[in-house]
LUMVEXTOR-775999 format. One record per residue (C-alpha): x, y, z; residue in one letter. Coordinates in nm, 3 decimals. Example, Ala and Ser with C-alpha at 12.3 -4.5 7.8 and 13.67 -1.06 7.14 Angstrom:
2
<rec><xx>1.230</xx><yy>-0.450</yy><zz>0.780</zz><resn>a</resn></rec>
<rec><xx>1.367</xx><yy>-0.106</yy><zz>0.714</zz><resn>s</resn></rec>
***
This chain:
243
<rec><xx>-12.738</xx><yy>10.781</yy><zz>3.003</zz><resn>x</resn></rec>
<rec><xx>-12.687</xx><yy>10.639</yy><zz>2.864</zz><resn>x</resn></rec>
<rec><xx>-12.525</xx><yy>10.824</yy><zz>3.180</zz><resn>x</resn></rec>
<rec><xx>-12.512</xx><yy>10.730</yy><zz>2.984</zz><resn>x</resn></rec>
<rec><xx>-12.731</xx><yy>10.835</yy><zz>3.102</zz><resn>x</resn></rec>
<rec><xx>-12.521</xx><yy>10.801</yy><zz>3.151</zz><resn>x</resn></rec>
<rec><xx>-12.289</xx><yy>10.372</yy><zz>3.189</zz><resn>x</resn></rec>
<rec><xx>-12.442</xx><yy>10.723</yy><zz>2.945</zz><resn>x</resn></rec>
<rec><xx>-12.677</xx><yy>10.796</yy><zz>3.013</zz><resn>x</resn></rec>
<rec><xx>-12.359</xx><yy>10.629</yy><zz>2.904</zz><resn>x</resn></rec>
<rec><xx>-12.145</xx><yy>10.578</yy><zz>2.807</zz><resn>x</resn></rec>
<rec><xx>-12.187</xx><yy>10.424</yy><zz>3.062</zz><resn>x</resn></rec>
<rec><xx>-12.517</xx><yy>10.177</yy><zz>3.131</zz><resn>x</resn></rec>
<rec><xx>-12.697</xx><yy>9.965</yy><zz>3.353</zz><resn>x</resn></rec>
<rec><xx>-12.814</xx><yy>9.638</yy><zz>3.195</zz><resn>x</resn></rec>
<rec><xx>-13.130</xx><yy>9.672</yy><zz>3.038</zz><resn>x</resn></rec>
<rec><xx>-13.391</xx><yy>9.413</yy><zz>2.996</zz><resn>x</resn></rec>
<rec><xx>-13.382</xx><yy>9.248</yy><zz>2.667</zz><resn>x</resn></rec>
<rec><xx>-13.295</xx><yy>8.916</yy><zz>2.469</zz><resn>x</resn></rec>
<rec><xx>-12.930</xx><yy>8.983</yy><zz>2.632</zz><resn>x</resn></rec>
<rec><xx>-12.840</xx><yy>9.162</yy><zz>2.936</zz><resn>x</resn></rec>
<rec><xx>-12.577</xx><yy>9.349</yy><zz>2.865</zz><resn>x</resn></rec>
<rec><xx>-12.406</xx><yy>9.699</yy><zz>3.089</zz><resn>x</resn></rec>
<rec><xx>-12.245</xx><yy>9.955</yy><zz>2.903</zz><resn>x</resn></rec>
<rec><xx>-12.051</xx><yy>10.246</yy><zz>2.989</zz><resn>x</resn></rec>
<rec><xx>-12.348</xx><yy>10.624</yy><zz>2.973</zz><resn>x</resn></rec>
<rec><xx>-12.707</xx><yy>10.543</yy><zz>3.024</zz><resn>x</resn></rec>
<rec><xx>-12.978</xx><yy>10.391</yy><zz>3.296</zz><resn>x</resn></rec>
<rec><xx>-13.132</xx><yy>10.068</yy><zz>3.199</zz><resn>x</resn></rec>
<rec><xx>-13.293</xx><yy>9.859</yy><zz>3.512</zz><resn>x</resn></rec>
<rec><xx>-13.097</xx><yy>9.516</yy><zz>3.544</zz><resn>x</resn></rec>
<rec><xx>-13.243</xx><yy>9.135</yy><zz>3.538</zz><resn>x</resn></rec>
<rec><xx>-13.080</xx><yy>8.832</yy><zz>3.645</zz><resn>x</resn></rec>
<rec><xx>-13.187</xx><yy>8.618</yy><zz>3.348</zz><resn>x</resn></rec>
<rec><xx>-13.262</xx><yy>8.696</yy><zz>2.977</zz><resn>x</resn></rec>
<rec><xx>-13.573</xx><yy>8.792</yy><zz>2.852</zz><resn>x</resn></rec>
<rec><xx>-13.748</xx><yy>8.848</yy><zz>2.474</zz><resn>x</resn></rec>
<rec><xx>-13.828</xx><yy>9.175</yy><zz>2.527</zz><resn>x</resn></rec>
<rec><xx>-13.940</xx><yy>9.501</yy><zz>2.285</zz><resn>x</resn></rec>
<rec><xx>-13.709</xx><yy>9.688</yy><zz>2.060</zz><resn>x</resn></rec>
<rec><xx>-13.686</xx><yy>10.008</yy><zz>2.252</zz><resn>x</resn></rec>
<rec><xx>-13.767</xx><yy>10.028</yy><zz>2.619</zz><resn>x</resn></rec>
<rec><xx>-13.993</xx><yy>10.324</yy><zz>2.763</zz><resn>x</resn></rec>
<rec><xx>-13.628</xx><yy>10.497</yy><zz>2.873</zz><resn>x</resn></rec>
<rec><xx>-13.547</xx><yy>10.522</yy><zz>2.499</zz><resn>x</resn></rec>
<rec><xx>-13.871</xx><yy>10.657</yy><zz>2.397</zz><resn>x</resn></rec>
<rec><xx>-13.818</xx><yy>10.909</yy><zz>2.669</zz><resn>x</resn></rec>
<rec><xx>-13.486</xx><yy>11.012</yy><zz>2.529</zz><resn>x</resn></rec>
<rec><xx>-13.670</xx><yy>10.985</yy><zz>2.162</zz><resn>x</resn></rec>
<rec><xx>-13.901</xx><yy>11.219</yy><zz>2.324</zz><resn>x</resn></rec>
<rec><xx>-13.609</xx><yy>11.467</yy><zz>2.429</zz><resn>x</resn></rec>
<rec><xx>-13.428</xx><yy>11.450</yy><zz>2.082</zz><resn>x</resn></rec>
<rec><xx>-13.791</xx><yy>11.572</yy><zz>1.943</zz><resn>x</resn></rec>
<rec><xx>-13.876</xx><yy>11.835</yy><zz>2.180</zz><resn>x</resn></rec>
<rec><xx>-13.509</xx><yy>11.992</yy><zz>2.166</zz><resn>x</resn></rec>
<rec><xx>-13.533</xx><yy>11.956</yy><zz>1.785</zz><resn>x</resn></rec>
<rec><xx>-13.870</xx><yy>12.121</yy><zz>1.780</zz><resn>x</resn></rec>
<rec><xx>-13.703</xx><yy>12.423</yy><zz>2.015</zz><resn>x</resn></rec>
<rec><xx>-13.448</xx><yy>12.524</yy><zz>1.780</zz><resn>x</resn></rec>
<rec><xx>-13.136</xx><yy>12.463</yy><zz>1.994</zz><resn>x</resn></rec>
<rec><xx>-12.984</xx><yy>12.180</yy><zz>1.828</zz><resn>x</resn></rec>
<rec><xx>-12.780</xx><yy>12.250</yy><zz>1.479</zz><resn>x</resn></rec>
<rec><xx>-12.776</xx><yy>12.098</yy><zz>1.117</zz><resn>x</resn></rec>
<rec><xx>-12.388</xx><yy>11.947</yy><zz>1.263</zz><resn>x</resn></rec>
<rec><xx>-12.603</xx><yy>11.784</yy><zz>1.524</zz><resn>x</resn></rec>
<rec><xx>-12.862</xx><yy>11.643</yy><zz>1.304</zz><resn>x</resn></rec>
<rec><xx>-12.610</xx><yy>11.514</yy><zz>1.057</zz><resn>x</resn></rec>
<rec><xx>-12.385</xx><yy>11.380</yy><zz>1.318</zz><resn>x</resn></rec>
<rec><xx>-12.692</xx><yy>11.163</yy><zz>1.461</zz><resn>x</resn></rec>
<rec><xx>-12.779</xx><yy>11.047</yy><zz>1.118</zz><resn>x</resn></rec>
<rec><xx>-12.449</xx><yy>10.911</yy><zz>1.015</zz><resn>x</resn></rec>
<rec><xx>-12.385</xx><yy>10.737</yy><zz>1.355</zz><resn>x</resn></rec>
<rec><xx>-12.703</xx><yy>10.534</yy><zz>1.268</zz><resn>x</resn></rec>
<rec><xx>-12.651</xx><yy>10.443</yy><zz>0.877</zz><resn>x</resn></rec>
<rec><xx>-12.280</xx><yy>10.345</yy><zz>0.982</zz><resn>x</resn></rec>
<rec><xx>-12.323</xx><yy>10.111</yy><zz>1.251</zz><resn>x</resn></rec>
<rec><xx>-12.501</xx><yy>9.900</yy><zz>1.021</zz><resn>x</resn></rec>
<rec><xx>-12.229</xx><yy>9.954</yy><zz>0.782</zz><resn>x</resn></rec>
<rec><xx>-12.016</xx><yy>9.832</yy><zz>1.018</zz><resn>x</resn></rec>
<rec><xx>-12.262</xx><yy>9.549</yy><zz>1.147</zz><resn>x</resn></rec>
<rec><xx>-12.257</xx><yy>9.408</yy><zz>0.788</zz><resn>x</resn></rec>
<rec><xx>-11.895</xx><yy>9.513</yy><zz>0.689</zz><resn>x</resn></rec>
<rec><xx>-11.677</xx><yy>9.465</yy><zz>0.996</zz><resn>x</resn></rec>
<rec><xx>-11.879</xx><yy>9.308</yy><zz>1.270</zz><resn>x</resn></rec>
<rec><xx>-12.089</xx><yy>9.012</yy><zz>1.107</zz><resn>x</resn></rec>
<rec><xx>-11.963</xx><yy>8.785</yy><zz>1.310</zz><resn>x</resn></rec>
<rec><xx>-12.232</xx><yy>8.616</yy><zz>1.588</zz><resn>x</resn></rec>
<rec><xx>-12.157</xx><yy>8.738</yy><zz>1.944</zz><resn>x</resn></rec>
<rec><xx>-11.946</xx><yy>8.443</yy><zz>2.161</zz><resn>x</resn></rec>
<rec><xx>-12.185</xx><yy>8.159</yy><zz>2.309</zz><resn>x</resn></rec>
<rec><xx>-12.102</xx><yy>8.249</yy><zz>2.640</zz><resn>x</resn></rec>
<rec><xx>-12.279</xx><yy>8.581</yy><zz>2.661</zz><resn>x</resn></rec>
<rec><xx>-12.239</xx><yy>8.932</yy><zz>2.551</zz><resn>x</resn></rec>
<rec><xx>-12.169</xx><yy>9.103</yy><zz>2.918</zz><resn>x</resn></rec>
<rec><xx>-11.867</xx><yy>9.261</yy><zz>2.941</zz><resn>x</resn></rec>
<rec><xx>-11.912</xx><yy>9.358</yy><zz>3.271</zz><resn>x</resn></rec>
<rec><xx>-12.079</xx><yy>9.189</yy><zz>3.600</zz><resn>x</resn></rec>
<rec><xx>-12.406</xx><yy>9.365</yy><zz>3.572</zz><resn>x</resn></rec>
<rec><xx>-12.445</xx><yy>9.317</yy><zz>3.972</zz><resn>x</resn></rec>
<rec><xx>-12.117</xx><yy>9.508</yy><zz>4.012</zz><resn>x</resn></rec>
<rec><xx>-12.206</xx><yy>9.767</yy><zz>4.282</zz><resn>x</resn></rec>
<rec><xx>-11.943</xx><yy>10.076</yy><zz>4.213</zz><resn>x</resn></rec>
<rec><xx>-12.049</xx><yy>10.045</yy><zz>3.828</zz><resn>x</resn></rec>
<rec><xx>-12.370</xx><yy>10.084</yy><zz>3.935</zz><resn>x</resn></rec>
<rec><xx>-12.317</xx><yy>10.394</yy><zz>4.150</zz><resn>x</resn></rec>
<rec><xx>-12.124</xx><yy>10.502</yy><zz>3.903</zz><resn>x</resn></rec>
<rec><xx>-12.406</xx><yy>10.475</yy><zz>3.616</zz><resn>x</resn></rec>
<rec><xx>-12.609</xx><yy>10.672</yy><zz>3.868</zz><resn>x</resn></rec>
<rec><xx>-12.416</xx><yy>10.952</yy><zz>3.987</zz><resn>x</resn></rec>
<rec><xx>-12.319</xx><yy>11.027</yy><zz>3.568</zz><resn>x</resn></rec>
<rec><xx>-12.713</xx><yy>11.017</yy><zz>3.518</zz><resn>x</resn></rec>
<rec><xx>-12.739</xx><yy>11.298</yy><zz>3.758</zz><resn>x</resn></rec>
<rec><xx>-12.435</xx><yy>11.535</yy><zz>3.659</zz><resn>x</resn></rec>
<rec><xx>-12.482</xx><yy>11.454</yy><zz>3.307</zz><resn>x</resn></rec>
<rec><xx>-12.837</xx><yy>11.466</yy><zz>3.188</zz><resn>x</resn></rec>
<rec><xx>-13.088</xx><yy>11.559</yy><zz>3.454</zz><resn>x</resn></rec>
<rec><xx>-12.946</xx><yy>11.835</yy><zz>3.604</zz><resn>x</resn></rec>
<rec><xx>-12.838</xx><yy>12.022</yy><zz>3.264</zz><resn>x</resn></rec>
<rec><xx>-13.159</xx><yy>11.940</yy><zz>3.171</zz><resn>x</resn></rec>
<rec><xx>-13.306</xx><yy>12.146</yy><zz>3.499</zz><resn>x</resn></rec>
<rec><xx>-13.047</xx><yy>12.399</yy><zz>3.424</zz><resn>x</resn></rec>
<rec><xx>-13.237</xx><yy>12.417</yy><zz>3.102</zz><resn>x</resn></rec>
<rec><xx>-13.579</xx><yy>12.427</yy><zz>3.187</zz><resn>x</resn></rec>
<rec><xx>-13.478</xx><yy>12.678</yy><zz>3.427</zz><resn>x</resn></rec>
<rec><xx>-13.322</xx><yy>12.921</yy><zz>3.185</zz><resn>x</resn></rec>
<rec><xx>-13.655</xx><yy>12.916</yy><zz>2.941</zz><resn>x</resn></rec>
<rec><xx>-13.780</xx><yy>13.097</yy><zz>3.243</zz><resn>x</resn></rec>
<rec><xx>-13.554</xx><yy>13.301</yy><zz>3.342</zz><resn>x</resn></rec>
<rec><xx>-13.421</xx><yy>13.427</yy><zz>2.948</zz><resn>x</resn></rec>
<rec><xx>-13.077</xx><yy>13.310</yy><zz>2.983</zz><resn>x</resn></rec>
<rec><xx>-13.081</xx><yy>13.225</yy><zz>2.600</zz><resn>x</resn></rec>
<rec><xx>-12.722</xx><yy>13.196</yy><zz>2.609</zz><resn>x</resn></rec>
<rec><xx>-12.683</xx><yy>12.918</yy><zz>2.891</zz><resn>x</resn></rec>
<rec><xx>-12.991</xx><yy>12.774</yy><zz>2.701</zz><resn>x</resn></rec>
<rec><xx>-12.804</xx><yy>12.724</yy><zz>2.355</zz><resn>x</resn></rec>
<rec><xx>-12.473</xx><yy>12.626</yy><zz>2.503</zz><resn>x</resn></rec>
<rec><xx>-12.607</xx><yy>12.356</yy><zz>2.730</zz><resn>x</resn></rec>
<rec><xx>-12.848</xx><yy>12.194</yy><zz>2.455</zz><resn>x</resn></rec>
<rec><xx>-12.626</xx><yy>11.981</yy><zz>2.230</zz><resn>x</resn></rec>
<rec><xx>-12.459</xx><yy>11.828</yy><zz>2.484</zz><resn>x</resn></rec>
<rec><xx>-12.829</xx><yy>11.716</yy><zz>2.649</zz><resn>x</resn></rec>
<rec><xx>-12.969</xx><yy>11.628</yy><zz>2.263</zz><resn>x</resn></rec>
<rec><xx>-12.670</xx><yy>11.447</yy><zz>2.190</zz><resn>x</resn></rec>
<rec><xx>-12.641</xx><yy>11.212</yy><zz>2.531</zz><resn>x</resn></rec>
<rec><xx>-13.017</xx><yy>11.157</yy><zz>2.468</zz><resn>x</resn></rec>
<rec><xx>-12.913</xx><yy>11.072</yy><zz>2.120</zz><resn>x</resn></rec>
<rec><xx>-12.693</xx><yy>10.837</yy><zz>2.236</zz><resn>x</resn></rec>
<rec><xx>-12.928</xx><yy>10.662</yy><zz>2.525</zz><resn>x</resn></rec>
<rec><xx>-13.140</xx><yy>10.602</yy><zz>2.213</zz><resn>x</resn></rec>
<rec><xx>-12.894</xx><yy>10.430</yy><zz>1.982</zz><resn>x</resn></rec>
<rec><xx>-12.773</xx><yy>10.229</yy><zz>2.250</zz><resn>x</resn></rec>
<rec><xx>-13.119</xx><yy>10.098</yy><zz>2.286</zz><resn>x</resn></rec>
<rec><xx>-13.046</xx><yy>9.998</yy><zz>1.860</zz><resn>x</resn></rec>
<rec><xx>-12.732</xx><yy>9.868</yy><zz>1.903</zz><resn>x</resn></rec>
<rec><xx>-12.841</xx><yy>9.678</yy><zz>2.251</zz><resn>x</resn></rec>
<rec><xx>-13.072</xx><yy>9.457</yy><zz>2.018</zz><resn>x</resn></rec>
<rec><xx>-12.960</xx><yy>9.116</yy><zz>1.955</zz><resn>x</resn></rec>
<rec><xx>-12.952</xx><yy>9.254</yy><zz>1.568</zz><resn>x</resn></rec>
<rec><xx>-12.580</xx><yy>9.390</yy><zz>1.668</zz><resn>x</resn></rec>
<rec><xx>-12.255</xx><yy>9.192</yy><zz>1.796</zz><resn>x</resn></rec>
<rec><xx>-11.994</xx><yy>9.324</yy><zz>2.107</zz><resn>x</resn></rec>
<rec><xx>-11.857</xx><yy>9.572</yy><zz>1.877</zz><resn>x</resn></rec>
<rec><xx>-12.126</xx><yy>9.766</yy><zz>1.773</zz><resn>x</resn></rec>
<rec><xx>-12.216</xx><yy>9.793</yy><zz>2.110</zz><resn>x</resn></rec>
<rec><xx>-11.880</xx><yy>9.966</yy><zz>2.204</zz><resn>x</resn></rec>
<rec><xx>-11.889</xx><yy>10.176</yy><zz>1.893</zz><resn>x</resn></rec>
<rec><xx>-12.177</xx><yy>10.374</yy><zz>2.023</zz><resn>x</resn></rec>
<rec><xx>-12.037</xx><yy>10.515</yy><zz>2.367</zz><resn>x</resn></rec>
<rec><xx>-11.738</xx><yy>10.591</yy><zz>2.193</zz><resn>x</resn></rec>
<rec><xx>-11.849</xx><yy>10.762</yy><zz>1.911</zz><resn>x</resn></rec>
<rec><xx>-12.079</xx><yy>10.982</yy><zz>2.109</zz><resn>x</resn></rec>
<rec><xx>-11.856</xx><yy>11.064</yy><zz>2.394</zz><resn>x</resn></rec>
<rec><xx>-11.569</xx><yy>11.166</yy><zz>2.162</zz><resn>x</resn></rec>
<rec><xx>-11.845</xx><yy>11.456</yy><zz>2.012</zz><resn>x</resn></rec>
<rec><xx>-11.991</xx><yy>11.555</yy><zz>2.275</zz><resn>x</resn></rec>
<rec><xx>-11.648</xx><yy>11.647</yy><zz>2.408</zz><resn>x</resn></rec>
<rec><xx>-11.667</xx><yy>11.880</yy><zz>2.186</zz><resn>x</resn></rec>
<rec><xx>-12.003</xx><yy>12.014</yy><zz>2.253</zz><resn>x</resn></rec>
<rec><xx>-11.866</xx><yy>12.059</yy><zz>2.650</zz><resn>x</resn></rec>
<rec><xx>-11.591</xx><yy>12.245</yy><zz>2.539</zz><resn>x</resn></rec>
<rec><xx>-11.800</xx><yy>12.516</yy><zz>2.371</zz><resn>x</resn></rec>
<rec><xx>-12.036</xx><yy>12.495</yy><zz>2.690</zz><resn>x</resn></rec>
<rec><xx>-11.769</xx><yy>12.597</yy><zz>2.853</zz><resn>x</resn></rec>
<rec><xx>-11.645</xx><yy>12.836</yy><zz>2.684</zz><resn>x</resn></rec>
<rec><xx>-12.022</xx><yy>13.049</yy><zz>2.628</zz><resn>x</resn></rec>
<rec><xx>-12.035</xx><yy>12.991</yy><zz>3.034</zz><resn>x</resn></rec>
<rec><xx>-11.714</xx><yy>13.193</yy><zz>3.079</zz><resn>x</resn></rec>
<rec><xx>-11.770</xx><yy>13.427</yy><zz>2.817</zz><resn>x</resn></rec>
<rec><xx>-12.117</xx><yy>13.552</yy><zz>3.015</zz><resn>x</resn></rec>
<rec><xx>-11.930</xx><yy>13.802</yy><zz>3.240</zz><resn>x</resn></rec>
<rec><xx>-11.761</xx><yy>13.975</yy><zz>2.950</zz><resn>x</resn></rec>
<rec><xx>-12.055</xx><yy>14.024</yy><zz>2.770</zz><resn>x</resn></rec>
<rec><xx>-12.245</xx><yy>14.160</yy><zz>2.957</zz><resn>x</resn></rec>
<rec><xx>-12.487</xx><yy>13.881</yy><zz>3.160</zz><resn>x</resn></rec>
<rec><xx>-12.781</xx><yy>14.043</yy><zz>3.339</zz><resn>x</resn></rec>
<rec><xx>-12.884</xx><yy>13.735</yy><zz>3.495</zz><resn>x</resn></rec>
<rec><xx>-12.803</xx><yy>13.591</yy><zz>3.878</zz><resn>x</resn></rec>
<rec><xx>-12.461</xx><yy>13.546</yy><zz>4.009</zz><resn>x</resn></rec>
<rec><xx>-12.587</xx><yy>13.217</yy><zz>4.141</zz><resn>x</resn></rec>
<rec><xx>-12.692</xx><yy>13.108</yy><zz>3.752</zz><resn>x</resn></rec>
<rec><xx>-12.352</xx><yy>13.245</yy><zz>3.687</zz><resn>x</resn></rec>
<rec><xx>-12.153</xx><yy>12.995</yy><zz>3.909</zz><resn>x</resn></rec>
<rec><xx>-12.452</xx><yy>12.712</yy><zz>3.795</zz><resn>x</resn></rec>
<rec><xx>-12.380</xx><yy>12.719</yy><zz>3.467</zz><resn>x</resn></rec>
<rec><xx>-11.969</xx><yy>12.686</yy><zz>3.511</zz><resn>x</resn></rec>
<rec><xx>-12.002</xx><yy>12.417</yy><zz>3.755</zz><resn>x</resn></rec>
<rec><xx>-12.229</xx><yy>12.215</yy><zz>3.553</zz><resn>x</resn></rec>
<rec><xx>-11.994</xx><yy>12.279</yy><zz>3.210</zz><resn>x</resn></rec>
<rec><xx>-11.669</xx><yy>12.172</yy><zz>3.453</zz><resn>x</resn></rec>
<rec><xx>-11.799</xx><yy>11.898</yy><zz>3.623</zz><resn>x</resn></rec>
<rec><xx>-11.944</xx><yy>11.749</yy><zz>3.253</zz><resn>x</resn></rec>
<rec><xx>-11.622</xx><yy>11.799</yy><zz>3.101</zz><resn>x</resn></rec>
<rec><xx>-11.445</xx><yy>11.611</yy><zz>3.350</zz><resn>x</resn></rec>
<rec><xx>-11.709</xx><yy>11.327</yy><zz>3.358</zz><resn>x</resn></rec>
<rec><xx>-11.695</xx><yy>11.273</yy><zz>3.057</zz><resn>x</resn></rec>
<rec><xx>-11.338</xx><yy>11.298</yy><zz>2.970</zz><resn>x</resn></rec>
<rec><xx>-11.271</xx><yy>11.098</yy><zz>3.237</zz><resn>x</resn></rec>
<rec><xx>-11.536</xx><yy>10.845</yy><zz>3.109</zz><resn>x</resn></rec>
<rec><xx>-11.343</xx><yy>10.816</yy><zz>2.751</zz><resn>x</resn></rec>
<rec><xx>-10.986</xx><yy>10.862</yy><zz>2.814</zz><resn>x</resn></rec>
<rec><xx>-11.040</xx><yy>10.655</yy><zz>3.210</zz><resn>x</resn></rec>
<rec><xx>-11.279</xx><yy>10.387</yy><zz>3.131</zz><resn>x</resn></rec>
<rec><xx>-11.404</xx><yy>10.331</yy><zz>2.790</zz><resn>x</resn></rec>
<rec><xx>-11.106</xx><yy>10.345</yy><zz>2.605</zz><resn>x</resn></rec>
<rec><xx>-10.862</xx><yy>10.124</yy><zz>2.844</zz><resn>x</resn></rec>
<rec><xx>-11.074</xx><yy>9.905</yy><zz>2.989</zz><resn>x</resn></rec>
<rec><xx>-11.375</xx><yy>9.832</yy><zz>2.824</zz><resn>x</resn></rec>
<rec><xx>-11.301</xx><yy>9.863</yy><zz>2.459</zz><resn>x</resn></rec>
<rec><xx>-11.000</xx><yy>9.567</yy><zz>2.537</zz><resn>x</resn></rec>
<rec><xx>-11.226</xx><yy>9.372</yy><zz>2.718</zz><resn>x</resn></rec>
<rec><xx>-11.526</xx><yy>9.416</yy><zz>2.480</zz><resn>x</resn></rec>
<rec><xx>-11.348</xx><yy>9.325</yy><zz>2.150</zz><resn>x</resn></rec>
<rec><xx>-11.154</xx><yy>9.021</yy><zz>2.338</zz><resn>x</resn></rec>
<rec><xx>-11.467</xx><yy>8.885</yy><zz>2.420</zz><resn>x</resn></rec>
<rec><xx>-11.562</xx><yy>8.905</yy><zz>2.088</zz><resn>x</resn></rec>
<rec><xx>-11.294</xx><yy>8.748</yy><zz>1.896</zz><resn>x</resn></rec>
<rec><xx>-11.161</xx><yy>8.498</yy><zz>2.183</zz><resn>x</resn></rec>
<rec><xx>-11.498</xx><yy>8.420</yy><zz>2.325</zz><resn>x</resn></rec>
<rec><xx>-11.325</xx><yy>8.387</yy><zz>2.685</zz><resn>x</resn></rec>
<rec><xx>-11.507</xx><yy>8.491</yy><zz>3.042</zz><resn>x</resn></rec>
<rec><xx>-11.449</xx><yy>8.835</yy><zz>3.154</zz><resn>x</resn></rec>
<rec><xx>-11.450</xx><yy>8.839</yy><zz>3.490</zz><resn>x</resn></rec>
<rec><xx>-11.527</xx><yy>9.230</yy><zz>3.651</zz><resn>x</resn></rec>
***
């Protein structure tokens, strides 16, 4: 998160350990100095395999969800073999300093705001009944774990620069989406009727306002001006990018 999370988590991410390092913008992957041959998926993306299942299982995710997941992973192949064949530049496939301290605190604090706390606001409505704050919170949580997971695909050295930047994108733009409607079932409460706690109440709306404004903030603030440019320059001029 991938966090994404966040860099994820992630859209935003800290470099994970694998035949590249590599930090992208939504998830938490722990950071090496040099490169190592390592497994497909780390234990953090079976985790968030885990969550995809168990949120699956529940009932709270929808068919649009489902589909949405699907396509994202037949098309970045697509675009792996269509658009993006070419191999990633000699000098590495960082885009950013992975030691770079306010990305890092940045990857964290997105972790926390935008997948483990909904998830406690979650787990804490299955036991209190609030159904509502329950279905309204879940696709945004599937689809940022979702995410975490592809970017543990795309991270492989089976995928160039591109496909890498494809993946924060493409999931941030939907789960915009999802936020809104968060939002919206979070202010509608009052009007219909909620029996639950006023401090659940206020919970819920924070949570909803300050995602919506991470995340939004993480497309329209960071992905899209400065690491998309930097990504796909890197790609096609091969030069040092320099955080």
């Amino acid at each position: 998160m991938s966090g994404g999370v966040g860099p994820t988590a992630s859209d935003i991410s800290l470099p994970r350990e694998e035949e590249h390092q590599h930090i992208q913008p939504v998830s938490l992957k722990p950071a090496t100095s040099t490169p190592t041959r390592g497994g497909f998926l780390s234990f953090r993306h079976l985790n968030s395999l885990a969550v995809m299942i168990i949120m699956s299982a529940s009932g709270m995710v929808s068919l649009g969800d489902f589909v949405f997941v699907i396509f994202s992973f037949i098309y970045i192949y697509f675009l792996s073999r269509v658009a993006f064949s070419q191999p990633n530049p000699a000098s590495g496939s960082q885009v950013f300093d992975p030691r770079n301290k306010i990305l890092r605190l940045y990857v964290s604090f997105a972790a926390i705001i935008g997948l483990f706390a909904p998830i406690a606001y979650i787990f804490e409505g299955i036991f209190v009944g609030d159904v509502e704050g329950i279905k309204a919170a879940a696709p945004h949580v599937f689809l940022l774990a979702s995410q975490v997971f592809m970017e543990g695909i795309a991270f492989s050295d089976r995928f160039t620069i591109p496909i890498r930047v494809f993946v924060p994108v493409f999931y941030n733009s939907r789960r915009l989406f999802t936020l809104v409607d968060w939002l919206r079932a979070e202010i509608g409460k009052a009007e219909d009727g909620y029996q639950g706690s006023s401090k659940r109440l206020i919970l819920g709306r924070v949570l909803a306002v300050a995602n919506m404004a991470l995340w939004s903030f993480n497309l329209f603030g960071f992905l899209l001006p400065f690491y998309l440019p930097r990504a796909f320059r890197k790609y096609y001029v091969g030069s040092k990018v320099k955080d």
